[in-house]
Structures are given as C-alpha cells and as structure tokens.
C-alpha positions as CSV (number, residue, x, y, z in Angstrom):
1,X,100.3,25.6,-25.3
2,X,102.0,22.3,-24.0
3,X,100.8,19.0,-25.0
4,X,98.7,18.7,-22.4
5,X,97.0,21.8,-22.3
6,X,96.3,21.0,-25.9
7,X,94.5,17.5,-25.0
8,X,92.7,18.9,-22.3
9,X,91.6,22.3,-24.5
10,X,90.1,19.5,-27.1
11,X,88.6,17.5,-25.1
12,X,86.9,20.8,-23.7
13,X,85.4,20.4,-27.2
14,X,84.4,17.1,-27.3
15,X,83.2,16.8,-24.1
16,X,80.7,19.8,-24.7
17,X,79.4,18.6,-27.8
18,X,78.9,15.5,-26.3
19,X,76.5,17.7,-23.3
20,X,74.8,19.8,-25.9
21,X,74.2,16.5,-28.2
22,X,72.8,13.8,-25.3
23,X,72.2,15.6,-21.9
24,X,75.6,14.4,-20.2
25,X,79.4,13.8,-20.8
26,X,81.0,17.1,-20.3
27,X,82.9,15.9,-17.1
28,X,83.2,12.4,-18.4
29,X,85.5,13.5,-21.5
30,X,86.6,16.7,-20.5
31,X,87.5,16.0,-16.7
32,X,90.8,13.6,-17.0
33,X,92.4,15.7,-19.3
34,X,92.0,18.4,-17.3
35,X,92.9,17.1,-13.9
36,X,95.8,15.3,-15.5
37,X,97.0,19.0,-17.0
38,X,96.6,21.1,-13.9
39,X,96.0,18.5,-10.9
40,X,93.2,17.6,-9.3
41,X,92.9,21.0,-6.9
42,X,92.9,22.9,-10.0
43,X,91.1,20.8,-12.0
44,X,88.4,19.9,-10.3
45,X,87.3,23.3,-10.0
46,X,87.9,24.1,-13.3
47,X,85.9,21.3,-14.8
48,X,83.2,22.4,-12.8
49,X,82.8,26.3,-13.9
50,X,83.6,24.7,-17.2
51,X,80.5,22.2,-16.8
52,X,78.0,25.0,-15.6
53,X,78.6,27.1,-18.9
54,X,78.1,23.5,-21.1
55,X,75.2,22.9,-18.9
56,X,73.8,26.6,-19.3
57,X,74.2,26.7,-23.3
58,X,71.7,24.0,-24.4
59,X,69.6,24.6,-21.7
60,X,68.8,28.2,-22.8
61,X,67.0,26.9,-26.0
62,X,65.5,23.8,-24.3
63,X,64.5,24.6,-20.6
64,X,61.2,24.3,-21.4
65,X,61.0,20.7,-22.1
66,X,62.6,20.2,-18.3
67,X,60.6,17.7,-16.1
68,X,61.1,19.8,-12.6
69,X,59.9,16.6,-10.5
70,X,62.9,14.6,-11.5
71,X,65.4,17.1,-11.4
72,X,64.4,17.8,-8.0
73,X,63.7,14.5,-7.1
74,X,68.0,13.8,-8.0
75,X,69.0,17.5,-6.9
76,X,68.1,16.8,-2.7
77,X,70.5,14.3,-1.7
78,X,73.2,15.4,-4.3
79,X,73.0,19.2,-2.5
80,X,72.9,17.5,0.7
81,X,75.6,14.9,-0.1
82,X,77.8,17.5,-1.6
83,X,79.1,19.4,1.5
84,X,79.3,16.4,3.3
85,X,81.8,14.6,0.8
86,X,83.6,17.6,0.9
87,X,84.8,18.2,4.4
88,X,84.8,14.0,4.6
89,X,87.6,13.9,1.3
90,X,89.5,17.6,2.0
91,X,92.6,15.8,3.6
92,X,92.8,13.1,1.5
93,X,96.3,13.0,-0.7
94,X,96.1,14.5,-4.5
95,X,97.5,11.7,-6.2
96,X,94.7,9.7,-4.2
97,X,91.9,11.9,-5.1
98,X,93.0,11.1,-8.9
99,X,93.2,7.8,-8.9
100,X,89.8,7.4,-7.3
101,X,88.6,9.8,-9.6
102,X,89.7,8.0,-12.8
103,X,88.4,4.5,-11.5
104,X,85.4,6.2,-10.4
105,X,85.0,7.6,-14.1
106,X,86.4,3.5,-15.2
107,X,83.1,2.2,-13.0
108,X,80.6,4.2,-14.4
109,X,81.6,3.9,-18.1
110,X,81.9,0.2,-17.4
111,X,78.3,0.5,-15.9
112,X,76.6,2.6,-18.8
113,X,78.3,0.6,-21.4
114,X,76.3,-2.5,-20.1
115,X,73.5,-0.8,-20.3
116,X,72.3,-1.3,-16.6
117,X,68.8,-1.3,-15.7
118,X,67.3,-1.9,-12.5
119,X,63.8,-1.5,-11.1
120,X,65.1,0.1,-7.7
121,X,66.4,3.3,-9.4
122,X,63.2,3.9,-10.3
123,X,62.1,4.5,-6.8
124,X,62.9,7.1,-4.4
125,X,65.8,5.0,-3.0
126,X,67.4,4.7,-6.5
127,X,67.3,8.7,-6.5
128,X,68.5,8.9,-3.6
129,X,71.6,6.7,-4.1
130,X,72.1,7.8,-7.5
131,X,71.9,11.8,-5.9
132,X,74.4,10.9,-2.9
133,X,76.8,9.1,-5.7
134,X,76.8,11.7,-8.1
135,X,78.0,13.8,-5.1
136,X,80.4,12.2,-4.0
137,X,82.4,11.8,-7.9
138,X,82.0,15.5,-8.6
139,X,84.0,16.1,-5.6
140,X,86.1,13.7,-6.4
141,X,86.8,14.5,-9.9
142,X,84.3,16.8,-11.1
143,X,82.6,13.5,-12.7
144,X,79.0,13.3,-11.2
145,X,77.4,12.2,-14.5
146,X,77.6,7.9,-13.9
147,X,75.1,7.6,-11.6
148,X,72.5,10.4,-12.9
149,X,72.8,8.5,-16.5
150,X,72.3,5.3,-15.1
151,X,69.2,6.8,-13.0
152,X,68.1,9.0,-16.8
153,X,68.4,5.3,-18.6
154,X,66.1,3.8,-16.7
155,X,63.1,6.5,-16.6
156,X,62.5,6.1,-20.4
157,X,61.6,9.8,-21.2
158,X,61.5,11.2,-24.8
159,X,65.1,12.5,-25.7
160,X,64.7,16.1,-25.6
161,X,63.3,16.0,-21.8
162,X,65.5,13.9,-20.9
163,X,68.3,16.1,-22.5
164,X,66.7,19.3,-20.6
165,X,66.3,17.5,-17.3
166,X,69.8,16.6,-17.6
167,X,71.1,20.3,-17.8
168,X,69.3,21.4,-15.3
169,X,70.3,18.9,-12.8
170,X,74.3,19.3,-13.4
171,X,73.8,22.6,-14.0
172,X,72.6,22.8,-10.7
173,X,74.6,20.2,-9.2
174,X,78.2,22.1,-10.5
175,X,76.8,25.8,-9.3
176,X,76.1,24.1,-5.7
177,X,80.0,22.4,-6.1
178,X,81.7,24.7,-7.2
179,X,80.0,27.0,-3.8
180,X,81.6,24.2,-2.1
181,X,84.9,23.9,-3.6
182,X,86.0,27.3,-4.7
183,X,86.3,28.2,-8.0
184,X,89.2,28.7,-10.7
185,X,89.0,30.6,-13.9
186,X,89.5,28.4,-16.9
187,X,91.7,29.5,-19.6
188,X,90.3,31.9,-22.5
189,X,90.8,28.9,-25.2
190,X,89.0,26.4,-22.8
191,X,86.2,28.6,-22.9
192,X,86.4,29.3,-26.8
193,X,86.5,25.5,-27.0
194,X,83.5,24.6,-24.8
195,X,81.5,27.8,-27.1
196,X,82.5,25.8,-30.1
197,X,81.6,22.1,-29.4
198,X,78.2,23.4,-27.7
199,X,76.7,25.1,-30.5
200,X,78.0,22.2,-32.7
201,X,76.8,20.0,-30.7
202,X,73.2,22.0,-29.9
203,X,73.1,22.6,-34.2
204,X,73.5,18.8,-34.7
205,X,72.1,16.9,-32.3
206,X,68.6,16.0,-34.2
207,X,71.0,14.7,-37.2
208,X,73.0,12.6,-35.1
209,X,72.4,8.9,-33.9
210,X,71.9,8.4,-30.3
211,X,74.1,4.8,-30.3
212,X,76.7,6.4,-32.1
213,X,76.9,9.2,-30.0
214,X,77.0,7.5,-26.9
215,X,79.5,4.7,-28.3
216,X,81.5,7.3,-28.3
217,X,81.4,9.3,-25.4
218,X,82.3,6.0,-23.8
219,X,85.3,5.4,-25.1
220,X,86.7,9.0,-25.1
221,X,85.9,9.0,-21.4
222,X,87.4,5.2,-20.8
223,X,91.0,6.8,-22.5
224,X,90.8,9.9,-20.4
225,X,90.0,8.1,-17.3
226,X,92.7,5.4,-17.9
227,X,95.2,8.5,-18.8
228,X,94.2,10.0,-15.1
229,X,94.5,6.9,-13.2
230,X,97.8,6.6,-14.6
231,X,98.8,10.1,-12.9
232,X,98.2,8.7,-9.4
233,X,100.8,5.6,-10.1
C-alpha cells in the first residue's frame, strides 16, 4: 500500500474504535484520510459503507438500550434533507466539495471542543437543524456526526443510551446516503481494520475515560480535517 492508503487504512482503525467506544467519530477520524487517498467521489461513498458496518457492530450488543423517540426525532429532517443536498451539491467542483468538507469537519470539532450547550437544541427546532445539518456534511464529506453530537451533548442521557441511540441514527443516516450517493466497495484491509478497532473499541469501552476519549477523537479529527482542506488548495 502507498502512504496514503496506509494513513487512511489506520485511521479506519481509530476512527471505529472511537464509534464502538463513545457513539460517534467514525467519519470524523476516518473521513479525511480517506477522501484525501481516493477523492472525494470515491471517498465519500466509501466512508459511508464503511460507517454503516462501524455503526452496525456495537449496535448488535447494545440495541436494546436505544431511545427510539430521539433517534427518530433526528432521523426526519436528516432523511428529508439528505436527497435534497444531494441534487443541490452534485455539480459543485471536487476540490470544492473537499475543502468545504474539511472546514465543515474544522467547525464542528471547534464546536464540540467548546463544549456547546444551548437550550434550543433541546426543542424540536434544535432537532430539526441539527437533522438538516448532519445532512447536509455527510454529503459533503461523509461527516454528519458535528451536529448530532452537539444535539447528543445536550440531552444528558446515561452513556450507554446515548452510545446506542447514536448507532442507530448514523446507522440509519449512512444506509439512507449511501441510497442516495451510490456506493463503492472499500478495500479488504479497510474492512479488516474497521473489524479490529470495533471490537477493541466495543471490549474496552467500560475501562476507558470518557474525557480522554473524546480529547482525542478531537484532535485526530482536527489533523485529518486540516490534512483534507489542504487537498482543495
């Protein structure tokens, strides 16, 4: 493999540990490496068959513990949206689509990192925007997970439901995108990569510390996404 093929095979890894361990960051850390290997038309579509399987793994053991109401209460706009950003980005240029998909990832790092919390996401407005946002980056850039985790951080649910409700929304989400976007095989070691980091990542998660975790998901995703914005320069 190349060097790039090589980043974008480990942060396969990383980025599904990182779903398996908090509910989210498959895309985030996975995403720019990928898109930046293979381009954005390739990429994107690849990231999200990739993202369904990372999705799918955890949530076999943990589906239970899924709060339906506010997975479906995120999945409406972002199926509606989804189509709709679609056909409204198809013509845009590639180098354009990844440079508004890195600063898109650069926003909502910037965004979780702060720690946002606002009342208005808890209402049905807030799921709405937070639905038609997510929409709009996993198009993109196969990065929808920004605005969900700013809409998961503030409904204050234990950690294993909100884990579960997490995989079941993007697993959704990337099923409905993918529908929308056509698909593209990943490689065989992407896939032994992503089986790797999620069962790691599903056998350690109740040993590992949420801050830490999250830290660094962060700053993996703020390299790759500054890596992918540099592509469209």
């Amino acid at each position: 493999m190349t060097g790039p093929d090589t980043l974008a095979v480990a942060a396969v890894a990383l980025g599904a540990f990182a779903q398996a361990a908090t509910g989210m960051g498959f895309s985030l850390i996975a995403a720019p490496a990928l898109i930046a290997a293979v381009g954005p038309h390739r990429g994107v579509p690849t990231v999200l068959l990739l993202a369904v399987l990372a999705s799918l793994l955890p949530l076999s053991r943990d589906w239970r513990h899924t709060r339906l109401r506010d997975t479906g209460r995120l999945l409406l706009p972002t199926l509606l949206g989804t189509p709709v950003a679609a056909r409204l980005l198809a013509a845009v240029d590639t180098r354009l689509l990844a440079g508004a998909a890195g600063l898109g990832v650069l926003a909502g790092v910037a965004l979780l990192a702060r720690g946002l919390r606002s009342a208005f996401l808890r209402r049905p407005a807030g799921a709405w925007i937070s639905g038609l946002g997510s929409a709009g980056l996993n198009v993109i850039g196969g990065v929808g997970g920004p605005p969900i985790g700013l809409y998961a951080a503030n409904a204050g649910r234990p950690a294993r439901e909100a884990r579960a409700t997490l995989h079941a929304f993007f697993l959704v989400q990337n099923v409905a995108t993918a529908a929308v976007l056509g698909v593209v095989l990943p490689s065989w070691p992407a896939v032994a990569a992503l089986a790797v980091g999620a069962a790691t990542g599903m056998a350690l998660s109740p040993r590992l510390s949420p801050t830490a975790t999250r830290s660094g998901v962060l700053a993996v995703s703020c390299v790759g996404a500054l890596a992918l914005t540099g592509t469209a320069l």
